[in-house]
OpenMM code with the backbone's topology and positions (N, CA, C; nanometers):
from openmm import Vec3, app, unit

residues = "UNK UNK UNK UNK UNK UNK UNK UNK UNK UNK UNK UNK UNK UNK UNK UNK UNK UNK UNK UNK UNK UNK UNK UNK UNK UNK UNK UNK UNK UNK UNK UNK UNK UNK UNK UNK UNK UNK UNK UNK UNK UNK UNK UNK UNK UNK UNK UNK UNK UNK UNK UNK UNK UNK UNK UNK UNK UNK UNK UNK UNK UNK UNK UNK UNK UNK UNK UNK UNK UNK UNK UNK UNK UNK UNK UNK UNK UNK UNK UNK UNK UNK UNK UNK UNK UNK UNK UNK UNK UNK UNK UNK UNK UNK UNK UNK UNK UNK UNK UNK UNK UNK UNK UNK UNK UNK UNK UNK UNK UNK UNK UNK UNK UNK UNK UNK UNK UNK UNK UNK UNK UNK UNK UNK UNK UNK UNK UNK UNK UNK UNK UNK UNK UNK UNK UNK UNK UNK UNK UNK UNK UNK UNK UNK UNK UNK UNK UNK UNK UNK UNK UNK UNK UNK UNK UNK UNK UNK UNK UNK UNK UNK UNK UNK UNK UNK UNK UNK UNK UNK UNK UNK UNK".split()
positions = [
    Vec3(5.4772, 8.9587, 8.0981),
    Vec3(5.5960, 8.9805, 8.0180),
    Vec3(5.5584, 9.0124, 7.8739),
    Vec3(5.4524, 8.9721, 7.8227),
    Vec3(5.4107, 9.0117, 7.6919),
    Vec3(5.3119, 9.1220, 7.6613),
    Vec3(5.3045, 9.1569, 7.7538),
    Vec3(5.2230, 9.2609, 7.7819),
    Vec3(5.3283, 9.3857, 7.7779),
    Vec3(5.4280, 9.3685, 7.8326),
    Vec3(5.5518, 9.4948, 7.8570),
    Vec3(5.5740, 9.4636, 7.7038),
    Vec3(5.6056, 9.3135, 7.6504),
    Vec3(5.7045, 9.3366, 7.5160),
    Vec3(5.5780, 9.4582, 7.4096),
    Vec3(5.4556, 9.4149, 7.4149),
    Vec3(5.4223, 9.4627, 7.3208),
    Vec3(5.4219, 9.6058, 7.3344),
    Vec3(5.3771, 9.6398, 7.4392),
    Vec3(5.3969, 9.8339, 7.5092),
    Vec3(5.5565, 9.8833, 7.4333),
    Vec3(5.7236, 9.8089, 7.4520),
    Vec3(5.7803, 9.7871, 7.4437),
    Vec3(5.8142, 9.8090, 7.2799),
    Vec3(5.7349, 9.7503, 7.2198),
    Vec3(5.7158, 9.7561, 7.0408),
    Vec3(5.6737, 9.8611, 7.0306),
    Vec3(5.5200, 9.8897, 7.0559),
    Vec3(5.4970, 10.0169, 7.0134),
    Vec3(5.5877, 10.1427, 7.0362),
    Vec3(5.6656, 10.1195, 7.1600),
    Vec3(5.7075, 10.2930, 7.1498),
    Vec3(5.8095, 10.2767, 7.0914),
    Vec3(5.8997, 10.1699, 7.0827),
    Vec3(5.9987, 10.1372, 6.9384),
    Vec3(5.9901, 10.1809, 6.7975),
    Vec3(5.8558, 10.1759, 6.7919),
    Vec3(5.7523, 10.1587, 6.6467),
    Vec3(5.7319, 10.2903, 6.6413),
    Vec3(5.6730, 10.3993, 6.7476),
    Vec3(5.6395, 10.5250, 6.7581),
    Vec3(5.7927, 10.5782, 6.7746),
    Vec3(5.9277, 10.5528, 6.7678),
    Vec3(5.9945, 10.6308, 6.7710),
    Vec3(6.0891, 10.5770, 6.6339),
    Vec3(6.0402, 10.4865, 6.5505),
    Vec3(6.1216, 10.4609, 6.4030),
    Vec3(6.1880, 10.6067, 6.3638),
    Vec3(6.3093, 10.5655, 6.3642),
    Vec3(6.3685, 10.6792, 6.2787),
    Vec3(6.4375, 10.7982, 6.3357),
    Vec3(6.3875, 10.7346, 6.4648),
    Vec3(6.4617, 10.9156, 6.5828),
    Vec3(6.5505, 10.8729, 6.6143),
    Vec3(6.6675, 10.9014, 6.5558),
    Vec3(6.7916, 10.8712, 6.6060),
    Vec3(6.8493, 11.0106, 6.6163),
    Vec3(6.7913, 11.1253, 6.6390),
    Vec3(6.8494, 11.2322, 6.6054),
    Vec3(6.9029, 11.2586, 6.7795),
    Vec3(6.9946, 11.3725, 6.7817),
    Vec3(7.0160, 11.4348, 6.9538),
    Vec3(6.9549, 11.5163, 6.9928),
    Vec3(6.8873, 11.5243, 7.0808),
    Vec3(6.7663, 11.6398, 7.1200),
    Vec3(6.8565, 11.8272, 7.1016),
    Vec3(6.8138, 11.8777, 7.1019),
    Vec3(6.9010, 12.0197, 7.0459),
    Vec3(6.9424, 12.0988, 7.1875),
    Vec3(7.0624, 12.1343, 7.1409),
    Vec3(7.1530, 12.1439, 7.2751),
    Vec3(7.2244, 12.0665, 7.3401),
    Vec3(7.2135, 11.9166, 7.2811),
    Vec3(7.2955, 11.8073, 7.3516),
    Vec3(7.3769, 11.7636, 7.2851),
    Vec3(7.5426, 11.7566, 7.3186),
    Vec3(7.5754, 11.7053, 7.2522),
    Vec3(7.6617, 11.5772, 7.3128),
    Vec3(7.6940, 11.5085, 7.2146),
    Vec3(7.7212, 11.3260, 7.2306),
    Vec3(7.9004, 11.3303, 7.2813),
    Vec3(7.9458, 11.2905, 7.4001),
    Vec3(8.0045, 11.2559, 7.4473),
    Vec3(8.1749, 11.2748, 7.3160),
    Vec3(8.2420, 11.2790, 7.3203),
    Vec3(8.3530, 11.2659, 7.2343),
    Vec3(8.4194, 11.1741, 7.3318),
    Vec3(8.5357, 11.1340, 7.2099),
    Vec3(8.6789, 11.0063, 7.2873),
    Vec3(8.6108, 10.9196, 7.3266),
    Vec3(8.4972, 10.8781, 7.2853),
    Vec3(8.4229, 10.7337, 7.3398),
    Vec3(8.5035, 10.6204, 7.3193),
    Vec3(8.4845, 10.5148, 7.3984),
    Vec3(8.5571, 10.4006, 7.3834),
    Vec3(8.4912, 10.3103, 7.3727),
    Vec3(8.4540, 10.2198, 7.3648),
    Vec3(8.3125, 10.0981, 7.3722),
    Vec3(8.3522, 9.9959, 7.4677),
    Vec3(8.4638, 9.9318, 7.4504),
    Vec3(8.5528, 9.8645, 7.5349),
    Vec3(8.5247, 9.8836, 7.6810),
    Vec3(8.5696, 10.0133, 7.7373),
    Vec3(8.5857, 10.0781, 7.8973),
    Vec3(8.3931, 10.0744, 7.9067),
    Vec3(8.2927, 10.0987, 7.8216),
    Vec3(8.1759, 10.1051, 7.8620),
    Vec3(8.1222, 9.9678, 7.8220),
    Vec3(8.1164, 9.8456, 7.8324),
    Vec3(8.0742, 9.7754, 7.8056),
    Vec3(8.0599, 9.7470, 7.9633),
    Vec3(7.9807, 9.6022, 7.9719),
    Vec3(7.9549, 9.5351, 8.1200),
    Vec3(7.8199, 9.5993, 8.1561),
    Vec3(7.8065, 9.6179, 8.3186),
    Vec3(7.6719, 9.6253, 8.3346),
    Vec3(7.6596, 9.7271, 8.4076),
    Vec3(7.5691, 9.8179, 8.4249),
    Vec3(7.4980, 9.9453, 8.4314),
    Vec3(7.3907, 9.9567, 8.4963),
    Vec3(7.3795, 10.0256, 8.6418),
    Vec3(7.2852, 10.0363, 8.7310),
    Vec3(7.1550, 10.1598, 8.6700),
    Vec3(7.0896, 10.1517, 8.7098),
    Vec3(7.0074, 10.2908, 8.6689),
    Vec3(7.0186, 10.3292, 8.8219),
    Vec3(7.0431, 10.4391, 8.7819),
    Vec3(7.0005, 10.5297, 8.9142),
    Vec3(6.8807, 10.6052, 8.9500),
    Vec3(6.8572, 10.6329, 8.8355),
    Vec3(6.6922, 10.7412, 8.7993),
    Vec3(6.7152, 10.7508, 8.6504),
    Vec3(6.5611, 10.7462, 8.6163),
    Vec3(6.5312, 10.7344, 8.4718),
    Vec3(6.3432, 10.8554, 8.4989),
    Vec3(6.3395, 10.8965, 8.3757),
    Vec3(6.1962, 10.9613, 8.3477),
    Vec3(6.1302, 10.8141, 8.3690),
    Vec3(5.9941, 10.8550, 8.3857),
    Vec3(5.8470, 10.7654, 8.3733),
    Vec3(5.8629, 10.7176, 8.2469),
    Vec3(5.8385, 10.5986, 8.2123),
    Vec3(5.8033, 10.5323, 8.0794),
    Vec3(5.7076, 10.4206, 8.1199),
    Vec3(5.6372, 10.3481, 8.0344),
    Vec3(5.5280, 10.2622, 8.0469),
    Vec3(5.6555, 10.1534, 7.9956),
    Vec3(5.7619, 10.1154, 7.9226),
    Vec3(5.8127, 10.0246, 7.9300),
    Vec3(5.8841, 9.9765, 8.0649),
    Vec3(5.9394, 10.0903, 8.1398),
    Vec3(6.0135, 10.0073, 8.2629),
    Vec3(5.8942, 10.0161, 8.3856),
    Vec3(5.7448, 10.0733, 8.3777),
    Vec3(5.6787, 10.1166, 8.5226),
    Vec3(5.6425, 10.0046, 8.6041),
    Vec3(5.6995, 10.0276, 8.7199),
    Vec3(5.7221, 9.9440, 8.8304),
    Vec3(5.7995, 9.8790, 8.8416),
    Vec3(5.9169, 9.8899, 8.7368),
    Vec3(6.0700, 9.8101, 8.7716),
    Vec3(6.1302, 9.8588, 8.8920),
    Vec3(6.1987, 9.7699, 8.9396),
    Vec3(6.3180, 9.8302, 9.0712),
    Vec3(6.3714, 9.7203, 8.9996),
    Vec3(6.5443, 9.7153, 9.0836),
    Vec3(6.7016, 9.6652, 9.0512),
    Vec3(6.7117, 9.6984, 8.8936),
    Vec3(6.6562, 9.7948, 8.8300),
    Vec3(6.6808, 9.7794, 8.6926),
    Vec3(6.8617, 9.7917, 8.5966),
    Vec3(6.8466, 9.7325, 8.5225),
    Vec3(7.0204, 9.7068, 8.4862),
    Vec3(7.0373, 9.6848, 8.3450),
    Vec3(7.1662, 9.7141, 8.2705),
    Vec3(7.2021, 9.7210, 8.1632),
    Vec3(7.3023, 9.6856, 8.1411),
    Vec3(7.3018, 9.5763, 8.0598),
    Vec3(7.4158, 9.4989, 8.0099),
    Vec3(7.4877, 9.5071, 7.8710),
    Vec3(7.5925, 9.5446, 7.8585),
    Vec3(7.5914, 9.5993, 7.6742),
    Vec3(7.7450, 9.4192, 7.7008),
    Vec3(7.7249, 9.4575, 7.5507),
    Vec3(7.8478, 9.3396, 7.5431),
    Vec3(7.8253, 9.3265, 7.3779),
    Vec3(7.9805, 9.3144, 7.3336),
    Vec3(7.9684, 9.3635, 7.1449),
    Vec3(7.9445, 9.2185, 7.1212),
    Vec3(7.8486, 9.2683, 6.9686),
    Vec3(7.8101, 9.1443, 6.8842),
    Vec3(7.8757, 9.0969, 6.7292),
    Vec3(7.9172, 9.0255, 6.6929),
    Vec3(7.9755, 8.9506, 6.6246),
    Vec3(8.0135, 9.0569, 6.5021),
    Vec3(7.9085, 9.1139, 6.4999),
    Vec3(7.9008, 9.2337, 6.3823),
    Vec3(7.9573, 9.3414, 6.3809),
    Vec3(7.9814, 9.3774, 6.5042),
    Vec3(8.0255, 9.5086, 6.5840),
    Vec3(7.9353, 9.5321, 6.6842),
    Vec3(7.8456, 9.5209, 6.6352),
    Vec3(7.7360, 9.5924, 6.7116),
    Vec3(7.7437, 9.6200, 6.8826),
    Vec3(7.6944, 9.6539, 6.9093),
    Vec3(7.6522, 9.6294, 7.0497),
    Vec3(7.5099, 9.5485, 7.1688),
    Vec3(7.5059, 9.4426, 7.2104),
    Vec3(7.3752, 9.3567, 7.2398),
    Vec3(7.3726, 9.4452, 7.3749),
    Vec3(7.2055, 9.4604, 7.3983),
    Vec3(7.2074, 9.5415, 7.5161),
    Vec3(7.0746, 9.4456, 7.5483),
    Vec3(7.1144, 9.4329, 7.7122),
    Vec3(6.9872, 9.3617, 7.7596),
    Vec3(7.0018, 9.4384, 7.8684),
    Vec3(6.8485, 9.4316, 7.8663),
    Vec3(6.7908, 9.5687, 8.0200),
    Vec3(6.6977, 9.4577, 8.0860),
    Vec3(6.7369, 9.4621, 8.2267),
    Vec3(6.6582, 9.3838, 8.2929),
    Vec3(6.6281, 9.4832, 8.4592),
    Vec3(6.4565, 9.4598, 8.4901),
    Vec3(6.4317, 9.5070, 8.6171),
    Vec3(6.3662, 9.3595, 8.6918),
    Vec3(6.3222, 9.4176, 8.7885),
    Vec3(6.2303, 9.3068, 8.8472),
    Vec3(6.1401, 9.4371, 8.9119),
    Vec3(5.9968, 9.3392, 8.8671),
    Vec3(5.8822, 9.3738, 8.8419),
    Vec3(5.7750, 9.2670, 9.0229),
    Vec3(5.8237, 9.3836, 9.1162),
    Vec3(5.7455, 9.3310, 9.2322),
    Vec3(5.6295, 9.2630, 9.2321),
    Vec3(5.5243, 9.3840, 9.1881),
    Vec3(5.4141, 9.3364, 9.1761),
    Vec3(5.3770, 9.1924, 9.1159),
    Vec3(5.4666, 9.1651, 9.0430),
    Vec3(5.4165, 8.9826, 8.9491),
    Vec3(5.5258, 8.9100, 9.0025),
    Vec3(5.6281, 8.9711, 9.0818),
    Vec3(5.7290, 8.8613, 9.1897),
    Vec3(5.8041, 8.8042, 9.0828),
    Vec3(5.8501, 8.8779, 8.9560),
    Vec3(5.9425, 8.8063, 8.8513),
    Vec3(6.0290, 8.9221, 8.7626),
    Vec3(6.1199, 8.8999, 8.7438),
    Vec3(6.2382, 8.9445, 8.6204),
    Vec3(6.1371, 9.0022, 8.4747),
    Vec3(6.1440, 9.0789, 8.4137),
    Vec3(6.1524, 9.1008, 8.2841),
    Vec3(6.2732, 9.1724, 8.2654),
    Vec3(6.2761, 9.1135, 8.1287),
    Vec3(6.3839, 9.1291, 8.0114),
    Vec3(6.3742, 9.1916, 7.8477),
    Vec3(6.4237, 9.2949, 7.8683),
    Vec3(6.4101, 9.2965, 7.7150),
    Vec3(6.6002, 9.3338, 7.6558),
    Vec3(6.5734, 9.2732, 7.4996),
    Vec3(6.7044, 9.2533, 7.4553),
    Vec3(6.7252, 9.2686, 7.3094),
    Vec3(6.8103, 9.3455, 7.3020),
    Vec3(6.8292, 9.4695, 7.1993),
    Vec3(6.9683, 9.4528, 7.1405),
    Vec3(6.9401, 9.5583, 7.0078),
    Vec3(7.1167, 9.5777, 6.9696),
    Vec3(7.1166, 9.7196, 6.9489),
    Vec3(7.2038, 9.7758, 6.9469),
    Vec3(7.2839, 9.9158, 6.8998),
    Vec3(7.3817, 9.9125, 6.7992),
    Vec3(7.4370, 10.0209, 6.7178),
    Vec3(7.5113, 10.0595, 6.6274),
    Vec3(7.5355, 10.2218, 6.6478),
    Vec3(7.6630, 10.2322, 6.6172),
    Vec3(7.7153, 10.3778, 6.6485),
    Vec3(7.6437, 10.4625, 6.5114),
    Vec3(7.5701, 10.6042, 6.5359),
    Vec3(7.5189, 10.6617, 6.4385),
    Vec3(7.6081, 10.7240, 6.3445),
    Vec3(7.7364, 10.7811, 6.4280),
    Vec3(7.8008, 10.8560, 6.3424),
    Vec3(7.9340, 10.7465, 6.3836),
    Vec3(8.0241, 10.7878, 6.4466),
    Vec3(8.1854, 10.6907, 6.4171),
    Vec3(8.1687, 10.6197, 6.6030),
    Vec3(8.2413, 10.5636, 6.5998),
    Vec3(8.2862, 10.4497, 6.7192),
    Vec3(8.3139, 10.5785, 6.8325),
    Vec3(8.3935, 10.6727, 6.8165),
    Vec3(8.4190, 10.7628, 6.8911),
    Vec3(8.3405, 10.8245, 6.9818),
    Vec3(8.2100, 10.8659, 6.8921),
    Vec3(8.1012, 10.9689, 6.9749),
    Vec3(7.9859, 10.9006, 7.0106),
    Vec3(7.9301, 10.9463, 7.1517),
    Vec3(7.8619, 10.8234, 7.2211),
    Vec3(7.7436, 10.8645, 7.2080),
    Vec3(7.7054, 10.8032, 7.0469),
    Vec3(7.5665, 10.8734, 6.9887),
    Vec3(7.5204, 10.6984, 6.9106),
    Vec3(7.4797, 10.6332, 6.9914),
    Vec3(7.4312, 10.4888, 6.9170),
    Vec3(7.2739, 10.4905, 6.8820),
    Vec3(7.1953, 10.4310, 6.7857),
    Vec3(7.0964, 10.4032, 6.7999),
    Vec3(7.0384, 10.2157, 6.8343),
    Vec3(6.9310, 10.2536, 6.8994),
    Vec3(6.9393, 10.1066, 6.9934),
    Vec3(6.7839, 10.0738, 6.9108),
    Vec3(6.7835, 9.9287, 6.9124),
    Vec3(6.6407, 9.8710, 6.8635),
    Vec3(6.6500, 9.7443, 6.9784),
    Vec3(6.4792, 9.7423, 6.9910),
    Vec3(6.4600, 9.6155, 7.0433),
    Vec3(6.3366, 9.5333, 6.9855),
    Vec3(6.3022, 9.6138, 6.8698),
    Vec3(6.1995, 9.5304, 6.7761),
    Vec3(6.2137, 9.5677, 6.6587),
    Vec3(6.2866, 9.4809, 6.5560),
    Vec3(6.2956, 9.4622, 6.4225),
    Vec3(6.4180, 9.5962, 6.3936),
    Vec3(6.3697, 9.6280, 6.2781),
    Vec3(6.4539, 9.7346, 6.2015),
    Vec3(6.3914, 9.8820, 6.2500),
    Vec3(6.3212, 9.9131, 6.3826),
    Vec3(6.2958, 10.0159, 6.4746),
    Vec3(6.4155, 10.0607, 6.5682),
    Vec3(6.4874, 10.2217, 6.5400),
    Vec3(6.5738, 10.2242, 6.6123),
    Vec3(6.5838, 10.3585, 6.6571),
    Vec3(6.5608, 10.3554, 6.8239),
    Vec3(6.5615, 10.5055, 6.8576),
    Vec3(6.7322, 10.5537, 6.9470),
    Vec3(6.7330, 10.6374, 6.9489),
    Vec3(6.8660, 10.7336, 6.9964),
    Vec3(6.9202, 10.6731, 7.1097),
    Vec3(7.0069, 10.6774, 7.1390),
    Vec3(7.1379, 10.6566, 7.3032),
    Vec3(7.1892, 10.7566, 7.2701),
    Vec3(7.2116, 10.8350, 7.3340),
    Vec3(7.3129, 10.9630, 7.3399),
    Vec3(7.3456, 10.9795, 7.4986),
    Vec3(7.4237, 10.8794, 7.5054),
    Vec3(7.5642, 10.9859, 7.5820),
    Vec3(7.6149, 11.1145, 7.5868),
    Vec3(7.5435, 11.1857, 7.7068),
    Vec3(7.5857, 11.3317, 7.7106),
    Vec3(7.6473, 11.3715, 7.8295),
    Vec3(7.7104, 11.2798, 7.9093),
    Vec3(7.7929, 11.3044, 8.0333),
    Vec3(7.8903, 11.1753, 8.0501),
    Vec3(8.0094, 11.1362, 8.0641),
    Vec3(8.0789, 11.0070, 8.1216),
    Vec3(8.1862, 11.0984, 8.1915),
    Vec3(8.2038, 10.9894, 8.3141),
    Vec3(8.3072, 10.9518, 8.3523),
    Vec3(8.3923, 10.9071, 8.2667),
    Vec3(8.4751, 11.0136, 8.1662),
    Vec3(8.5928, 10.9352, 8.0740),
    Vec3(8.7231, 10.8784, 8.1337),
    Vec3(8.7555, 10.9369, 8.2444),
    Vec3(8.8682, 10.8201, 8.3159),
    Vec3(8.8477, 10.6740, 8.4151),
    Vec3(8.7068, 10.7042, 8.4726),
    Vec3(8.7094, 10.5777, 8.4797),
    Vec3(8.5630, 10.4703, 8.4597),
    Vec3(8.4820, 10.5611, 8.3639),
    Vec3(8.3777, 10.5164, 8.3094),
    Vec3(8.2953, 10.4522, 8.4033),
    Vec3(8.2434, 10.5243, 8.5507),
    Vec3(8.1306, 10.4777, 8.6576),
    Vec3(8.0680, 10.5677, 8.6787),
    Vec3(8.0178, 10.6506, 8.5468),
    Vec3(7.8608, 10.6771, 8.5746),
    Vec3(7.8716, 10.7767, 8.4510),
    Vec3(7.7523, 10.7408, 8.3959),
    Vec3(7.6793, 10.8196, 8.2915),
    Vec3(7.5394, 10.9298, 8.2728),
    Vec3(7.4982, 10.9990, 8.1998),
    Vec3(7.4082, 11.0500, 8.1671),
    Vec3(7.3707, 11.0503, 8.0106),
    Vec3(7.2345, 10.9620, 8.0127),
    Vec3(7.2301, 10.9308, 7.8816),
    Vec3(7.0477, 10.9821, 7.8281),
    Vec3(7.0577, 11.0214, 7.7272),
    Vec3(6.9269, 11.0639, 7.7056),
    Vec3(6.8594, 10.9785, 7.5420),
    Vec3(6.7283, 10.9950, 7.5209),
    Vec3(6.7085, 10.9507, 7.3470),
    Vec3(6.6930, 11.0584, 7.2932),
    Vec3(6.5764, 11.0577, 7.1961),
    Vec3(6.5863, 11.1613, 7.1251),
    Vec3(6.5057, 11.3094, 7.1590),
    Vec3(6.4505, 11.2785, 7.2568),
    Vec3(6.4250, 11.4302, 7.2866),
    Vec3(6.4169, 11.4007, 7.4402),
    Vec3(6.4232, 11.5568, 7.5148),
    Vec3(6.4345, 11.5368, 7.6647),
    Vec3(6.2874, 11.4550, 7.7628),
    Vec3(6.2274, 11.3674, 7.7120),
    Vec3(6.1292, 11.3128, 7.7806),
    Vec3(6.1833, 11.1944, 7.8337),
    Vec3(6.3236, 11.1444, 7.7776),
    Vec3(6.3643, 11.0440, 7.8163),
    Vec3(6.5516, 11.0454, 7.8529),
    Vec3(6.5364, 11.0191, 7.9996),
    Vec3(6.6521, 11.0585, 8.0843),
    Vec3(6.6934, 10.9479, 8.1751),
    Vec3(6.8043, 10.8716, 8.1424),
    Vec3(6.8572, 10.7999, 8.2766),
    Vec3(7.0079, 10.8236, 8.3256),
    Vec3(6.9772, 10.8197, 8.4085),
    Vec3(7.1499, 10.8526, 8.5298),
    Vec3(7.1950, 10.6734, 8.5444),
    Vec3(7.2857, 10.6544, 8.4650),
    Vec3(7.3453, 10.5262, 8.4849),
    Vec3(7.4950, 10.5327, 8.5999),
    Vec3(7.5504, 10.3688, 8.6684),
    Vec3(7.6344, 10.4057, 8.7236),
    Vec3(7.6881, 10.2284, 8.7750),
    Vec3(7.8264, 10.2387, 8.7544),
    Vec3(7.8355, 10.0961, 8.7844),
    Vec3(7.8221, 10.0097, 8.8986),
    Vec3(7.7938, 10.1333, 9.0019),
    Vec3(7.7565, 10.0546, 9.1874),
    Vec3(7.6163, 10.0674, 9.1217),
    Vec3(7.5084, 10.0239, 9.2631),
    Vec3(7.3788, 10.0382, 9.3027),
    Vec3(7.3710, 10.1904, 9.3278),
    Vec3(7.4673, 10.2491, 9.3871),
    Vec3(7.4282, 10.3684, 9.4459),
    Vec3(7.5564, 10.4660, 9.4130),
    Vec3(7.5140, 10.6048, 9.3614),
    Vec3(7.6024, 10.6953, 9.3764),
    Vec3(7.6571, 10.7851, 9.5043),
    Vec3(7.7289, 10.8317, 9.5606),
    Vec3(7.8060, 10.9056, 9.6556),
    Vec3(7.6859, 11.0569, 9.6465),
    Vec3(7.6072, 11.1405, 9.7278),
    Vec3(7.5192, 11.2111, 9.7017),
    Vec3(7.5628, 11.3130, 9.6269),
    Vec3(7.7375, 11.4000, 9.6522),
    Vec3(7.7436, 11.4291, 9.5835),
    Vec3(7.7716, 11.4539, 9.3957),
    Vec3(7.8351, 11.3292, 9.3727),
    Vec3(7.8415, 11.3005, 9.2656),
    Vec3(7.6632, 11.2954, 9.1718),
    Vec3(7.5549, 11.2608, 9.2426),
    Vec3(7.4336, 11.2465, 9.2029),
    Vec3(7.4050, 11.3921, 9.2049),
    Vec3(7.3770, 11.4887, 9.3097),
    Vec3(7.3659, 11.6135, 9.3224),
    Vec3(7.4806, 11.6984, 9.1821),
    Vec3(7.5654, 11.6902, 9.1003),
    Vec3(7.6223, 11.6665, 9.0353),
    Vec3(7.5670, 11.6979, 8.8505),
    Vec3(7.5091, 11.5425, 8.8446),
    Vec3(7.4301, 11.4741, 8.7523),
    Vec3(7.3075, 11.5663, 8.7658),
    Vec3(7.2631, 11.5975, 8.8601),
    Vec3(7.1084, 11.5789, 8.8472),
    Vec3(7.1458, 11.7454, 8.8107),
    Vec3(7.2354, 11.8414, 8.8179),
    Vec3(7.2525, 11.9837, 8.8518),
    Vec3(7.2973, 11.9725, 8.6800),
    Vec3(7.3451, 11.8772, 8.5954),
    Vec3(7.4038, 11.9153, 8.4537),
    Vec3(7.2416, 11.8515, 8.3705),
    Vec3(7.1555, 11.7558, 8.4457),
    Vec3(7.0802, 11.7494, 8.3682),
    Vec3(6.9756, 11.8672, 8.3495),
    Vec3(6.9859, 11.9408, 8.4571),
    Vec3(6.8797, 12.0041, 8.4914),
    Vec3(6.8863, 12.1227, 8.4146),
    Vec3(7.0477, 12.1559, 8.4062),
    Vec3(7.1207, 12.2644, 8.2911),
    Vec3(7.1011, 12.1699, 8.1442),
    Vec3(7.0887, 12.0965, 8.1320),
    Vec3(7.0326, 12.1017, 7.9843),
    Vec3(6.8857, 12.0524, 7.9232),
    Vec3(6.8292, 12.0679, 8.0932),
    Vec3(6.6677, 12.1107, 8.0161),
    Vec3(6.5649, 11.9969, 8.0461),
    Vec3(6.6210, 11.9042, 8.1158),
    Vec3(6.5537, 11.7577, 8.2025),
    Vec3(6.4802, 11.8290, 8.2897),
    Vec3(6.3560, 11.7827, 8.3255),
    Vec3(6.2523, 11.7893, 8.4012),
    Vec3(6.3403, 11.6794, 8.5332),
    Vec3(6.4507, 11.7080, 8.6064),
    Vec3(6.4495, 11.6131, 8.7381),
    Vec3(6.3810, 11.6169, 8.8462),
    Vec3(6.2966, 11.7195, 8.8441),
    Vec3(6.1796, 11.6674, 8.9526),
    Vec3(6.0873, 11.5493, 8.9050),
    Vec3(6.0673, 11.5213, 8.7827),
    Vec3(5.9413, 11.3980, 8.7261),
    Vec3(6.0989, 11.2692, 8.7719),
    Vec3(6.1768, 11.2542, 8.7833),
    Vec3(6.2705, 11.1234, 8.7793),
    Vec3(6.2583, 11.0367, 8.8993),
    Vec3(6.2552, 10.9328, 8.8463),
    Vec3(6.2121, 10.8025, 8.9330),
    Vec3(6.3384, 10.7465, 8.9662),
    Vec3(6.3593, 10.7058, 9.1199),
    Vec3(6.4783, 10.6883, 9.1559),
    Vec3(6.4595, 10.5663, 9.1935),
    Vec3(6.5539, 10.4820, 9.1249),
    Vec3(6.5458, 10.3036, 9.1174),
    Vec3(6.6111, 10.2839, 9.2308),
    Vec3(6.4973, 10.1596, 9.2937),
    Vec3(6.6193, 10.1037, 9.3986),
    Vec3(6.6963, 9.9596, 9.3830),
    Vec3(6.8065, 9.9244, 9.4535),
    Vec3(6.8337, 9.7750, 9.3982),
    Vec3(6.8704, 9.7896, 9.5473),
    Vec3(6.8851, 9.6019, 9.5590),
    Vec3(6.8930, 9.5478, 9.6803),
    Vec3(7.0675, 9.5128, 9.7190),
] * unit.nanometer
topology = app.Topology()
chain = topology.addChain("A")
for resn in residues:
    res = topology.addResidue(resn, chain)
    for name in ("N", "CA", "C"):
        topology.addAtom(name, app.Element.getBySymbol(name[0]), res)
């Protein structure tokens, strides 16, 4: 577990300051925070050394005293037969509206959330990217999406420039 946090820091640390939207993407409008709060399946995400070898991985947002937003991401990590956790806050970059937050999970290090696809009527399933296209997850409030709705996702990420052949498709139990 301290081994992920510190991997975890560094690319926090290596991405200080990128809160920008990768070019060509743009951030969700009519956001609500409210309707997206609760918890969040991954469906497929790019390779990263912070989540590798997670399965059931999940996302929990829920607002903090400040406004903010507390986000805890949790997988379970087979190989060591245990849970990791890491746990974060967000703040909207530009207004409450547009679903452009930047998220930290070590210190005053804060890289991009951009929301670039929702379900705005009934907010069960997202496409969210950081700050440039190396980093891609298909969120969704079941375990599993309907194929076509995924076939879908994977056809708008692919139109704005995601590598979805490299995407790792999470499983949960």
């Amino acid at each position: 577990m301290l081994h992920r946090f510190f991997i975890m820091s560094v690319f926090i640390v290596s991405l200080s300051g990128c809160t920008s939207v990768p070019e060509g993407i743009e951030p969700v409008k009519d956001f609500q925070l409210q309707r997206y709060l609760g918890t969040w399946y991954e469906i497929a995400r790019m390779d990263h050394s912070f989540e590798r070898g997670l399965s059931r991985v999940t996302a929990e947002y829920s607002v903090k005293e400040d406004g903010g937003v507390n986000v805890v991401n949790r997988g379970y990590n087979a190989e060591k037969d245990e849970w990791e956790e890491a746990n974060g806050k967000a703040y909207f970059v530009q207004d409450s509206s547009t679903g452009h937050l930047k998220v930290s999970f070590f210190g005053p290090f804060y890289a991009s959330y951009v929301i670039f696809e929702l379900d705005q009527q009934r907010y069960q399933y997202a496409l969210v990217t950081g700050p440039d296209r190396s980093y891609m997850w298909i969120l969704s409030r079941q375990k599993t999406l309907p194929d076509a709705r995924l076939q879908e996702l994977l056809g708008k990420a692919k139109s704005h420039g995601f590598d979805t052949e490299s995407l790792i498709f999470v499983t949960h139990l």
